[in-house]
GUNUFI-321664 format. One record per residue: x, y, z of N, C-alpha, C in turn; residue number from 1. Coordinates in steps of 0.1 Angstrom, whole numbers. Layout:
REM GUNUFI-321664
+-------+--------+-------+--------+---------+-------+-------+--------+-------+-----+
| neast | nnorth |   nup | caeast | canorth |  caup | ceast | cnorth |   cup |   i |
+-------+--------+-------+--------+---------+-------+-------+--------+-------+-----+
|     X |      Y |     Z |      X |       Y |     Z |     X |      Y |     Z | NUM |
...
+-------+--------+-------+--------+---------+-------+-------+--------+-------+-----+
REM end
This chain:
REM GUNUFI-321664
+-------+--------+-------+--------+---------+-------+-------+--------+-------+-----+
| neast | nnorth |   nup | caeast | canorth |  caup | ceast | cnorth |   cup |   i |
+-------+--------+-------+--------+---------+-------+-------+--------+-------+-----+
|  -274 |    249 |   148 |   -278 |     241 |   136 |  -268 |    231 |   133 |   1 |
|  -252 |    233 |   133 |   -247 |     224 |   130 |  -246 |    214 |   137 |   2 |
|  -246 |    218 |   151 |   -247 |     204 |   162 |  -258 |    197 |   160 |   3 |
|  -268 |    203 |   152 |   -283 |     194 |   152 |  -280 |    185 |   140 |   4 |
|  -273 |    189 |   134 |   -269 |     176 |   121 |  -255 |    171 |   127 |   5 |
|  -246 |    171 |   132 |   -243 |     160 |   136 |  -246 |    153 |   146 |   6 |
|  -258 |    157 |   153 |   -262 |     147 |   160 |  -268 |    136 |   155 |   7 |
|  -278 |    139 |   144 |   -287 |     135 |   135 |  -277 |    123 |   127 |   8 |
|  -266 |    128 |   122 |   -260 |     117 |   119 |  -243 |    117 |   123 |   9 |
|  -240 |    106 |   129 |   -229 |      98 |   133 |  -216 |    102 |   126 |  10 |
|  -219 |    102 |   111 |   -208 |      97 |   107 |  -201 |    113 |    99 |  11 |
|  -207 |    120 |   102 |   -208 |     136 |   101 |  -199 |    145 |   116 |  12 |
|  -188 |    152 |   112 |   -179 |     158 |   123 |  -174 |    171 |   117 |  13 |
|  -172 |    177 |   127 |   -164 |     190 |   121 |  -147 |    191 |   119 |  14 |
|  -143 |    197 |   112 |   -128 |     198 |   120 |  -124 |    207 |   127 |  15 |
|  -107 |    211 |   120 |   -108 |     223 |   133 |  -110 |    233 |   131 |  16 |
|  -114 |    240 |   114 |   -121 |     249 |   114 |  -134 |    250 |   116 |  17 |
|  -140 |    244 |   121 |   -154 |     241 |   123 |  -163 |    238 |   115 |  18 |
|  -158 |    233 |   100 |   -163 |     230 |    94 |  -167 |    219 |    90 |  19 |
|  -180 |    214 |    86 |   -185 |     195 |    87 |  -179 |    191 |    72 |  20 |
|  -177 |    180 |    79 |   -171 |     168 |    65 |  -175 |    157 |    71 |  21 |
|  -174 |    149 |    63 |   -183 |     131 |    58 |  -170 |    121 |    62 |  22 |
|  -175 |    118 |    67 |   -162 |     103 |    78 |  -168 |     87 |    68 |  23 |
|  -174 |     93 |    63 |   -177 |      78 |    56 |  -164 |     79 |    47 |  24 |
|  -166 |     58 |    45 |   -152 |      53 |    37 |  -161 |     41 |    25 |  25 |
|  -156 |     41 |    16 |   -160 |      30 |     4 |  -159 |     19 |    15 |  26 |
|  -169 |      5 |     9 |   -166 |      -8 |    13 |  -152 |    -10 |     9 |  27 |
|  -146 |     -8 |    -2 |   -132 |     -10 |    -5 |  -122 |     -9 |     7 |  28 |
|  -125 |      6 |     9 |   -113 |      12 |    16 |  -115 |      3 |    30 |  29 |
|  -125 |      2 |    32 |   -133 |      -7 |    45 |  -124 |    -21 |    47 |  30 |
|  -126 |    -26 |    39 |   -118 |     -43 |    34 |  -105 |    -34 |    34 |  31 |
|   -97 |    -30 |    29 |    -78 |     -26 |    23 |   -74 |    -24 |    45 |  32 |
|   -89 |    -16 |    49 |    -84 |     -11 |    65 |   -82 |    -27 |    73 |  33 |
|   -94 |    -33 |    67 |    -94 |     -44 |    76 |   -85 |    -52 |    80 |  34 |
|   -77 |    -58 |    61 |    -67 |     -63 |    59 |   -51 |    -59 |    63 |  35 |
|   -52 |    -46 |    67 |    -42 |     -42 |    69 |   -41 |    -40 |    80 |  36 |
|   -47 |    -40 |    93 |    -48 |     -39 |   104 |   -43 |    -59 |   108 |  37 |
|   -52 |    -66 |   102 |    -50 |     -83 |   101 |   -36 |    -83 |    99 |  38 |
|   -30 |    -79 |    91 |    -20 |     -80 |    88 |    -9 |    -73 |    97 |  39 |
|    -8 |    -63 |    99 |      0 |     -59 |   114 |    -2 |    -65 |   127 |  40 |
|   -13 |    -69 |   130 |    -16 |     -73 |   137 |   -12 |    -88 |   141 |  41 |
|   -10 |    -95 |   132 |     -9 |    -114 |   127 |     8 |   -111 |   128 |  42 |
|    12 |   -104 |   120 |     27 |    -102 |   116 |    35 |    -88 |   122 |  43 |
|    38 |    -87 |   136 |     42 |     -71 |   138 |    58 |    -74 |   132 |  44 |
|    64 |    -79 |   124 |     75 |     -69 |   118 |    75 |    -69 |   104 |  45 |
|    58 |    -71 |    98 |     56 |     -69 |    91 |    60 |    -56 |    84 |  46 |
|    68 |    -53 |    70 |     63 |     -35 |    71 |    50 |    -26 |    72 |  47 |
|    56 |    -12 |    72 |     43 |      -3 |    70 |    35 |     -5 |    56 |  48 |
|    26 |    -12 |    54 |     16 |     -13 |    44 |     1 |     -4 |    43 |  49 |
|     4 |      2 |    33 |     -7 |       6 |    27 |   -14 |      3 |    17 |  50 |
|   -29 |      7 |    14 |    -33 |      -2 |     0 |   -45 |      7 |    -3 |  51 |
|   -47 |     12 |   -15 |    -56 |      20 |   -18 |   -61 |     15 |   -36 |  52 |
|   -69 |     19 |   -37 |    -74 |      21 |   -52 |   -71 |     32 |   -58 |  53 |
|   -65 |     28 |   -75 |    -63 |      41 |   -84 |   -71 |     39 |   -95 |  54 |
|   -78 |     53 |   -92 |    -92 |      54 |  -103 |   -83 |     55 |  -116 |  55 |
|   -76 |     68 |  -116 |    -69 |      72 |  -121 |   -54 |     76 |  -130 |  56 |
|   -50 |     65 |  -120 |    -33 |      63 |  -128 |   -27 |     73 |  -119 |  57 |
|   -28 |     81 |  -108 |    -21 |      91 |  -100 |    -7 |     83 |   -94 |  58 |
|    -9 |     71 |   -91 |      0 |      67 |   -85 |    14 |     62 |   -91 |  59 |
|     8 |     57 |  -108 |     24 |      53 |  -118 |    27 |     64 |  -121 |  60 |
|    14 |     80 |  -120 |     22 |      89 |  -126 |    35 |     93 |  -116 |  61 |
|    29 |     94 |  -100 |     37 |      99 |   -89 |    51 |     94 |   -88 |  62 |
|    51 |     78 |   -93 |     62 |      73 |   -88 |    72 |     73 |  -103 |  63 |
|    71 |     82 |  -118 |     76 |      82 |  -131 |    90 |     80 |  -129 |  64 |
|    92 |     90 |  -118 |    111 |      94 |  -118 |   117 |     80 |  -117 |  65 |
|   112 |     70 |  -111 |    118 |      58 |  -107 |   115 |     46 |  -117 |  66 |
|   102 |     43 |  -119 |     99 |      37 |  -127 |    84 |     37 |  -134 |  67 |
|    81 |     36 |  -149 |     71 |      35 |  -155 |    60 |     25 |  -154 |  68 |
|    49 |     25 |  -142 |     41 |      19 |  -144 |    25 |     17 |  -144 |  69 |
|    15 |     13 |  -151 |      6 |      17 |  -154 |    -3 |     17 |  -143 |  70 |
|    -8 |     23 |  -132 |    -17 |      19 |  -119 |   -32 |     23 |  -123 |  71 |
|   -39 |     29 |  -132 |    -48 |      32 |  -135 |   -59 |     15 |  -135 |  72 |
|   -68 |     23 |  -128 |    -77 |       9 |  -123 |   -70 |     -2 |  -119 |  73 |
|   -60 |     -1 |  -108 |    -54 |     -11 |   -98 |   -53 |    -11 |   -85 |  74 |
|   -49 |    -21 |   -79 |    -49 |     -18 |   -66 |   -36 |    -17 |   -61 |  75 |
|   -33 |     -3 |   -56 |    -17 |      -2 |   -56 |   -14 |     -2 |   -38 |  76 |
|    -3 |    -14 |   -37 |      3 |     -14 |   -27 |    18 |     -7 |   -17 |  77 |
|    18 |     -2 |   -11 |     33 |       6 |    -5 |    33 |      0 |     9 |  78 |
|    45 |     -9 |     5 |     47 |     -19 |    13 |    65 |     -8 |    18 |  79 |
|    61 |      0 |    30 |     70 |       9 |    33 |    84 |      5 |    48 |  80 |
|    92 |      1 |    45 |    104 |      -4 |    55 |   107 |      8 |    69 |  81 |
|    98 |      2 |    80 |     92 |       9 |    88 |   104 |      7 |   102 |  82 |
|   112 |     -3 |    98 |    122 |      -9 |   108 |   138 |    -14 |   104 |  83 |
|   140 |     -8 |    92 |    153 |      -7 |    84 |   154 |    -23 |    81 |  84 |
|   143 |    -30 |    82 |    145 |     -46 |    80 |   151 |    -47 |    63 |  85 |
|   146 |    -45 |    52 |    154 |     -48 |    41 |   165 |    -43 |    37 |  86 |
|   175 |    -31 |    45 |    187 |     -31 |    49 |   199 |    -44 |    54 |  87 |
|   186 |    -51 |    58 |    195 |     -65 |    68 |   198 |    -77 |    55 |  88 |
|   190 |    -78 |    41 |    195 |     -85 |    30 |   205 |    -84 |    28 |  89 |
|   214 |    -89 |    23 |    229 |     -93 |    18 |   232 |   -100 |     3 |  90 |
|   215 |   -103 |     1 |    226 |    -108 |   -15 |   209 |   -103 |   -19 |  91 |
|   209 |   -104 |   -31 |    195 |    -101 |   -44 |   189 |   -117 |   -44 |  92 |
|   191 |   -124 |   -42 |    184 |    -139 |   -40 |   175 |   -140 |   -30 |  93 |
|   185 |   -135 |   -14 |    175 |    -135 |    -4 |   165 |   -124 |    -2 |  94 |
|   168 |   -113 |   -10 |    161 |    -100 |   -11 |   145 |   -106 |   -16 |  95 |
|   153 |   -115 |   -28 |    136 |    -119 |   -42 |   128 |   -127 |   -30 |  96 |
|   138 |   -139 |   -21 |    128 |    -147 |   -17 |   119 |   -141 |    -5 |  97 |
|   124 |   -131 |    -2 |    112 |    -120 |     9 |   102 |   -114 |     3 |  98 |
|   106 |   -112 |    -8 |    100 |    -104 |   -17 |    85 |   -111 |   -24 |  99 |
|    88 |   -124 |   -25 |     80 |    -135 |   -30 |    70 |   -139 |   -18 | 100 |
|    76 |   -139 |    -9 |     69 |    -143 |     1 |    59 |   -132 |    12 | 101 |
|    60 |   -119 |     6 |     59 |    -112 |     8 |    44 |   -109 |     1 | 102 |
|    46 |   -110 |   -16 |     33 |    -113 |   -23 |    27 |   -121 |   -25 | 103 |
|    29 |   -131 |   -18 |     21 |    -147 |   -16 |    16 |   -144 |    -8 | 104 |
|    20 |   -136 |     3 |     10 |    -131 |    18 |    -2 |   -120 |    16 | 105 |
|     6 |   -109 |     6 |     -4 |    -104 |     4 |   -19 |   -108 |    -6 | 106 |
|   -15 |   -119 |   -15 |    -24 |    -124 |   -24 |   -36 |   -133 |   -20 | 107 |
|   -31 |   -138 |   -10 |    -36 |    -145 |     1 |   -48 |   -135 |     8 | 108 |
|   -45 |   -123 |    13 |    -50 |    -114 |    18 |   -62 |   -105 |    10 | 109 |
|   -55 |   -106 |    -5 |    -66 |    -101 |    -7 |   -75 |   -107 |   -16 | 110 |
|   -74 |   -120 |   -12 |    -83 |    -130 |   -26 |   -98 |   -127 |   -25 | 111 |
|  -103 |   -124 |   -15 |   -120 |    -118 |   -16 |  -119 |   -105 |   -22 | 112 |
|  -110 |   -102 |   -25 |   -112 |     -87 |   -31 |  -109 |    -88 |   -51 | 113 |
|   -95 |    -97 |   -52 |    -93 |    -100 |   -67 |   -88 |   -111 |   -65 | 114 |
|   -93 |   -120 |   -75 |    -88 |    -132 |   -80 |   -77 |   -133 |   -92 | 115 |
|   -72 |   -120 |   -94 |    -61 |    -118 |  -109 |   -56 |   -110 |   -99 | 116 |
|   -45 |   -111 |   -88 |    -36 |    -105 |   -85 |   -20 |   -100 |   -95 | 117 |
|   -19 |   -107 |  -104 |    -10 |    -103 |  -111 |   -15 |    -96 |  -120 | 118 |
|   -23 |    -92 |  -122 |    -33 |     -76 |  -133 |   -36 |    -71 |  -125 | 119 |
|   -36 |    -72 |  -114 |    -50 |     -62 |  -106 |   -40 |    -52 |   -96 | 120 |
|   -31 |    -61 |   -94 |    -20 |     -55 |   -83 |    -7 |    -51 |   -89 | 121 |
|    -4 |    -37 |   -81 |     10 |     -33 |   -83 |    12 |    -30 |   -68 | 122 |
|    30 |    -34 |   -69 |     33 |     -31 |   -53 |    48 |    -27 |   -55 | 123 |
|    48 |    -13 |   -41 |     61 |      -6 |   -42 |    67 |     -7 |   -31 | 124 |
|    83 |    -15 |   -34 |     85 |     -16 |   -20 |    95 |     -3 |   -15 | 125 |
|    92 |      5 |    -7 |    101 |      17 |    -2 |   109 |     21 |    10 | 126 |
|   119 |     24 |    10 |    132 |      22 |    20 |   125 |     32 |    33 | 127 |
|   129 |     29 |    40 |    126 |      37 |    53 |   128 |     47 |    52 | 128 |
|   136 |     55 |    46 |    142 |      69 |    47 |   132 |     79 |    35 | 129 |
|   120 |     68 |    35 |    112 |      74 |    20 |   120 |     81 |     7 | 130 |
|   109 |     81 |    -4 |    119 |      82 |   -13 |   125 |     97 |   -20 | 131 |
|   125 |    109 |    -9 |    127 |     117 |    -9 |   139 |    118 |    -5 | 132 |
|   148 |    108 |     0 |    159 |     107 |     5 |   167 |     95 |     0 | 133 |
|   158 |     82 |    -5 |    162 |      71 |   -12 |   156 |     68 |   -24 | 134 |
|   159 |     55 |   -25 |    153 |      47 |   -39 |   143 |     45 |   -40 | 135 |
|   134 |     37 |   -48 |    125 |      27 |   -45 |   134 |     12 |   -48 | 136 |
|   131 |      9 |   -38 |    141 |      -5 |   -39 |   136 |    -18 |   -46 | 137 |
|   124 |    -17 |   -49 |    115 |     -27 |   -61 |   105 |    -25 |   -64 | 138 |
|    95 |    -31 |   -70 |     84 |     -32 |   -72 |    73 |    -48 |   -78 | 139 |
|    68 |    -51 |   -81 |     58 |     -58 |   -85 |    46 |    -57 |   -90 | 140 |
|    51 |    -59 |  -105 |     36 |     -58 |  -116 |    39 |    -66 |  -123 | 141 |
|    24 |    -68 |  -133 |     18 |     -82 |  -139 |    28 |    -92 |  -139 | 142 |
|    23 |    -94 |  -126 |     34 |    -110 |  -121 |    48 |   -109 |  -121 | 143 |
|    52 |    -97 |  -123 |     65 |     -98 |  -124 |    75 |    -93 |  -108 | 144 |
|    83 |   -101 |  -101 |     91 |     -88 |   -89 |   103 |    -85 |   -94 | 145 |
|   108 |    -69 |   -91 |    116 |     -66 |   -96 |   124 |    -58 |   -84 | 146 |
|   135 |    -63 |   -86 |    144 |     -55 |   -72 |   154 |    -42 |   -84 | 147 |
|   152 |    -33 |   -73 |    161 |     -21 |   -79 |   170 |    -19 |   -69 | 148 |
|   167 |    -23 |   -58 |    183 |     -25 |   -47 |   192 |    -29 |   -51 | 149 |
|   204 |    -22 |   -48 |    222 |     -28 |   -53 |   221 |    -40 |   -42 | 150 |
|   225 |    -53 |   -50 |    221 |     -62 |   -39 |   233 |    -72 |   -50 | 151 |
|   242 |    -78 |   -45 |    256 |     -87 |   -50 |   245 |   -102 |   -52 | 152 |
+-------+--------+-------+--------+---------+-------+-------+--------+-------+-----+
REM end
Protein backbone atom coordinates (compact mmCIF):
# COMPACT_ATOMS: atom_id res chain seq x y z
CA UNK A 1 0.00 0.00 0.00
CA UNK A 2 2.60 2.46 0.61
CA UNK A 3 4.41 1.95 -2.67
CA UNK A 4 0.95 2.40 -4.26
CA UNK A 5 0.77 5.97 -3.00
CA UNK A 6 3.95 6.95 -3.78
CA UNK A 7 3.71 5.88 -6.96
CA UNK A 8 0.45 7.70 -7.31
CA UNK A 9 2.17 10.76 -6.30
CA UNK A 10 5.76 12.09 -7.11
CA UNK A 11 6.26 14.31 -4.62
CA UNK A 12 5.47 11.85 -1.70
CA UNK A 13 8.84 9.55 -0.26
CA UNK A 14 9.59 7.72 2.66
CA UNK A 15 12.55 8.16 4.83
CA UNK A 16 14.67 6.04 6.61
CA UNK A 17 12.26 4.95 8.84
CA UNK A 18 10.02 4.08 6.34
CA UNK A 19 7.86 6.43 6.94
CA UNK A 20 6.07 8.90 4.01
CA UNK A 21 6.45 12.59 4.26
CA UNK A 22 5.55 15.48 1.69
CA UNK A 23 8.65 16.89 -0.38
CA UNK A 24 6.53 19.68 -1.45
CA UNK A 25 8.04 23.35 -0.80
CA UNK A 26 5.90 26.86 -0.72
CA UNK A 27 6.31 29.02 -4.11
CA UNK A 28 8.31 31.16 -1.62
CA UNK A 29 10.71 28.75 -0.56
CA UNK A 30 10.72 27.86 -4.44
CA UNK A 31 11.87 31.54 -5.56
CA UNK A 32 14.60 32.04 -1.91
CA UNK A 33 16.02 28.16 -3.74
CA UNK A 34 16.11 29.70 -7.06
CA UNK A 35 17.69 32.87 -6.08
CA UNK A 36 20.14 31.37 -4.19
CA UNK A 37 21.42 28.79 -6.37
CA UNK A 38 21.59 32.16 -9.14
CA UNK A 39 23.43 33.52 -6.82
CA UNK A 40 26.18 30.93 -6.18
CA UNK A 41 26.14 30.13 -9.19
CA UNK A 42 26.69 33.95 -11.00
CA UNK A 43 29.11 34.66 -7.89
CA UNK A 44 31.12 31.42 -6.52
CA UNK A 45 32.91 33.42 -3.70
CA UNK A 46 29.91 34.57 -2.94
CA UNK A 47 29.14 33.46 0.88
CA UNK A 48 27.06 30.61 2.15
CA UNK A 49 23.51 32.27 1.79
CA UNK A 50 20.46 31.23 3.09
CA UNK A 51 17.01 32.88 3.02
CA UNK A 52 13.84 31.74 4.53
CA UNK A 53 10.51 33.31 5.88
CA UNK A 54 9.65 34.05 9.57
CA UNK A 55 6.05 33.57 10.35
CA UNK A 56 6.94 33.96 13.67
CA UNK A 57 9.73 35.93 15.06
CA UNK A 58 11.91 32.49 15.71
CA UNK A 59 14.69 33.90 14.22
CA UNK A 60 15.20 37.58 16.36
CA UNK A 61 14.29 35.42 19.13
CA UNK A 62 17.31 32.72 18.25
CA UNK A 63 19.78 35.27 17.55
CA UNK A 64 18.73 37.63 21.29
CA UNK A 65 22.20 36.85 22.92
CA UNK A 66 23.82 39.03 20.22
CA UNK A 67 21.40 41.35 19.15
CA UNK A 68 17.64 42.44 19.44
CA UNK A 69 15.82 42.17 16.46
CA UNK A 70 12.36 42.01 15.35
CA UNK A 71 12.12 39.10 12.38
CA UNK A 72 8.44 38.34 12.75
CA UNK A 73 6.88 38.51 9.21
CA UNK A 74 10.32 39.00 7.42
CA UNK A 75 12.45 37.78 5.26
CA UNK A 76 15.55 36.78 7.11
CA UNK A 77 18.81 36.36 5.48
CA UNK A 78 22.29 34.36 6.77
CA UNK A 79 24.66 35.43 4.66
CA UNK A 80 27.33 32.70 6.35
CA UNK A 81 31.44 33.25 5.70
CA UNK A 82 31.96 29.96 4.01
CA UNK A 83 35.75 30.79 2.97
CA UNK A 84 37.20 32.99 5.90
CA UNK A 85 36.76 35.88 3.18
CA UNK A 86 35.53 38.71 5.84
CA UNK A 87 38.56 37.81 7.95
CA UNK A 88 40.62 39.40 4.90
CA UNK A 89 39.00 43.13 5.90
CA UNK A 90 41.34 45.42 7.62
CA UNK A 91 39.59 48.42 8.42
CA UNK A 92 35.45 48.91 9.26
CA UNK A 93 35.11 51.18 5.98
CA UNK A 94 36.14 48.43 3.78
CA UNK A 95 34.12 45.94 5.82
CA UNK A 96 30.70 48.61 5.38
CA UNK A 97 31.60 48.90 1.62
CA UNK A 98 31.17 44.86 1.12
CA UNK A 99 28.67 44.96 3.17
CA UNK A 100 26.68 47.59 1.05
CA UNK A 101 27.37 45.95 -1.79
CA UNK A 102 26.51 42.93 -0.67
CA UNK A 103 22.73 44.19 0.00
CA UNK A 104 22.44 46.04 -3.20
CA UNK A 105 23.04 42.43 -4.69
CA UNK A 106 20.82 40.92 -2.71
CA UNK A 107 17.98 43.66 -3.22
CA UNK A 108 18.42 43.30 -6.65
CA UNK A 109 17.75 39.60 -6.17
CA UNK A 110 14.90 39.80 -4.56
CA UNK A 111 12.84 42.65 -6.11
CA UNK A 112 10.01 40.14 -7.53
CA UNK A 113 9.62 39.04 -4.24
CA UNK A 114 9.59 42.69 -2.12
CA UNK A 115 9.78 45.98 -3.15
CA UNK A 116 10.42 47.49 0.68
CA UNK A 117 13.59 45.72 1.21
CA UNK A 118 14.49 47.80 4.10
CA UNK A 119 11.15 46.57 6.20
CA UNK A 120 10.84 43.42 4.75
CA UNK A 121 14.53 42.32 5.15
CA UNK A 122 16.84 41.43 7.94
CA UNK A 123 20.35 40.05 7.23
CA UNK A 124 22.92 38.18 9.48
CA UNK A 125 26.28 38.28 8.54
CA UNK A 126 28.12 35.11 10.36
CA UNK A 127 31.78 34.23 10.74
CA UNK A 128 32.77 30.91 9.54
CA UNK A 129 33.53 29.32 12.66
CA UNK A 130 29.53 29.84 13.33
CA UNK A 131 28.35 31.44 16.17
CA UNK A 132 28.85 28.86 18.58
CA UNK A 133 32.36 29.57 18.49
CA UNK A 134 32.22 33.33 17.29
CA UNK A 135 30.35 36.56 16.85
CA UNK A 136 27.88 37.68 14.76
CA UNK A 137 29.92 40.08 12.93
CA UNK A 138 26.84 42.39 11.62
CA UNK A 139 23.72 42.62 10.63
CA UNK A 140 21.16 44.64 8.52
CA UNK A 141 17.66 45.95 9.39
CA UNK A 142 15.25 48.77 8.43
CA UNK A 143 17.88 50.19 6.20
CA UNK A 144 20.25 50.20 8.52
CA UNK A 145 24.04 48.00 8.24
CA UNK A 146 25.58 47.50 11.20
CA UNK A 147 29.13 45.88 11.78
CA UNK A 148 29.81 44.23 15.15
CA UNK A 149 33.32 43.17 13.95
CA UNK A 150 36.42 44.76 15.87
CA UNK A 151 37.46 46.46 12.73
CA UNK A 152 40.14 49.86 13.28
Amino acid sequence: MKSDIARLDPLIHFNEKGELYDTRISELDLQFLEIRVDIIMSNPNFPGIDFSYDKIGIWGESYEEYVSLQTRGKIVIHARDTREFYSSFTTKSEFLGYFYGLTLSLEISLFGITNDFNNDVVLYLIPKEGLEKGALLGYFYKGEHVVLKDLP
